[in-house]
C-alpha positions as CSV (number, residue, x, y, z in Angstrom):
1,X,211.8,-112.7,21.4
2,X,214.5,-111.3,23.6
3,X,216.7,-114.3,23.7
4,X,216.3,-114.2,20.0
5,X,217.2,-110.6,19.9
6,X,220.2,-111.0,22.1
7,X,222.0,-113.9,19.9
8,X,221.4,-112.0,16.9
9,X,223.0,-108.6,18.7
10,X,226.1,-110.8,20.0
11,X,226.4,-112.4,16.6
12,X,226.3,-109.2,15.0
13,X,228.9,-107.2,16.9
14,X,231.0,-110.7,17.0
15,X,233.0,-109.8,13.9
16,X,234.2,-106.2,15.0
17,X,235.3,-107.7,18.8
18,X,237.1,-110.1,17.5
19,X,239.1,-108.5,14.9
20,X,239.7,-105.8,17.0
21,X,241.1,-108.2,19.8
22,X,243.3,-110.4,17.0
23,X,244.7,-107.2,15.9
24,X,245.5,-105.9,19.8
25,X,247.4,-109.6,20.4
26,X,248.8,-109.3,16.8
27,X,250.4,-106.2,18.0
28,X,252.1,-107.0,21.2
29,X,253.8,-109.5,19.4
30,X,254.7,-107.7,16.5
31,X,255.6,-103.8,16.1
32,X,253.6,-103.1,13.6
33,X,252.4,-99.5,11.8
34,X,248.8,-97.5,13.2
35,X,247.8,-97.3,9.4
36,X,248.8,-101.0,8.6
37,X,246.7,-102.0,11.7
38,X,243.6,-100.2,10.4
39,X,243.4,-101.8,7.3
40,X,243.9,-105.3,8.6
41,X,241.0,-104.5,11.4
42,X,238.9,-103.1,8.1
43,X,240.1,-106.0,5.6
44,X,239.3,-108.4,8.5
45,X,236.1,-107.5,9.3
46,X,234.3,-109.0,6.2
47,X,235.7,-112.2,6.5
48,X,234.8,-112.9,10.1
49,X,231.3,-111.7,9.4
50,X,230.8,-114.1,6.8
51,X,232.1,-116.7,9.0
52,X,229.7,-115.5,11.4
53,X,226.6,-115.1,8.9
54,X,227.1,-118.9,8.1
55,X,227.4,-120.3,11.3
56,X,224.6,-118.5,12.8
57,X,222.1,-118.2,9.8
58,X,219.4,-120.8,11.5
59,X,219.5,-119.7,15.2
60,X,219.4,-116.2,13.8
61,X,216.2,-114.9,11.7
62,X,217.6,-114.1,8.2
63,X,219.2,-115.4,5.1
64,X,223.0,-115.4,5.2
65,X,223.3,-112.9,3.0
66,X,221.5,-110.5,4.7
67,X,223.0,-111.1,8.1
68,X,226.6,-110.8,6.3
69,X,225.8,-107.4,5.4
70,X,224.5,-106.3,8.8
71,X,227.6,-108.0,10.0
72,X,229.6,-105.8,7.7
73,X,227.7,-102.5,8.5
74,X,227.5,-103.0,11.9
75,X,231.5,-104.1,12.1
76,X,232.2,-101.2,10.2
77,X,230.2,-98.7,12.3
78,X,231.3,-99.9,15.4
79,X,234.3,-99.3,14.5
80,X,234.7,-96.0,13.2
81,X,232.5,-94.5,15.8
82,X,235.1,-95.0,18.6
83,X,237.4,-94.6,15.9
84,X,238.8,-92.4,18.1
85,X,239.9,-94.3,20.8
86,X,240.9,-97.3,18.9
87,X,243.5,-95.0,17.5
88,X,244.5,-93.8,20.3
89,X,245.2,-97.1,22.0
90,X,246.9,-97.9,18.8
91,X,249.0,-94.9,19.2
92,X,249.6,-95.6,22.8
93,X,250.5,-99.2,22.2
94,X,253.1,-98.2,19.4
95,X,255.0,-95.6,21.6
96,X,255.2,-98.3,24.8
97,X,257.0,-100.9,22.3
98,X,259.5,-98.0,21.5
């Protein structure tokens, strides 16, 4: 039960971590705007939790569907509760390219 509980947590949280991280390398390579940033981290996170819900649907209790949307809400809350600091490493990030 706990192994079980643990893939499902990682798989969960997956989509978030690694949008997040595509969007820190994206950044260092290209200047790009806070605002443009947040909505390719929130436009992103959908799509990588589908890809997630598929590939994980039979080690993971749960339809796809329904682990797409707890990818989704989870990715999303995640997220915007260190929203904070997200933005400011964005922020940070931006004024060290300068």
């Amino acid at each position: 039960m706990v192994a079980v509980a643990l893939i499902a947590s990682v798989a969960l949280s997956s989509p978030a971590t690694v949008a997040l991280h595509i969007l820190l390398w994206l950044s260092h390579k290209i200047k790009l705007e806070g605002s443009f940033l947040w909505m390719l981290l929130m436009a992103s996170i959908p799509v990588l939790a589908l890809l997630v819900a598929w590939l994980f649907a039979d080690y993971v209790p749960g339809k796809t569907g329904f682990l797409l949307c707890l990818g989704i809400v989870s990715g999303y809350v995640g997220i915007l509760s260190h929203g904070v600091s997200v933005a400011q490493f964005f922020n940070s990030h931006q004024n060290e390219n300068e």
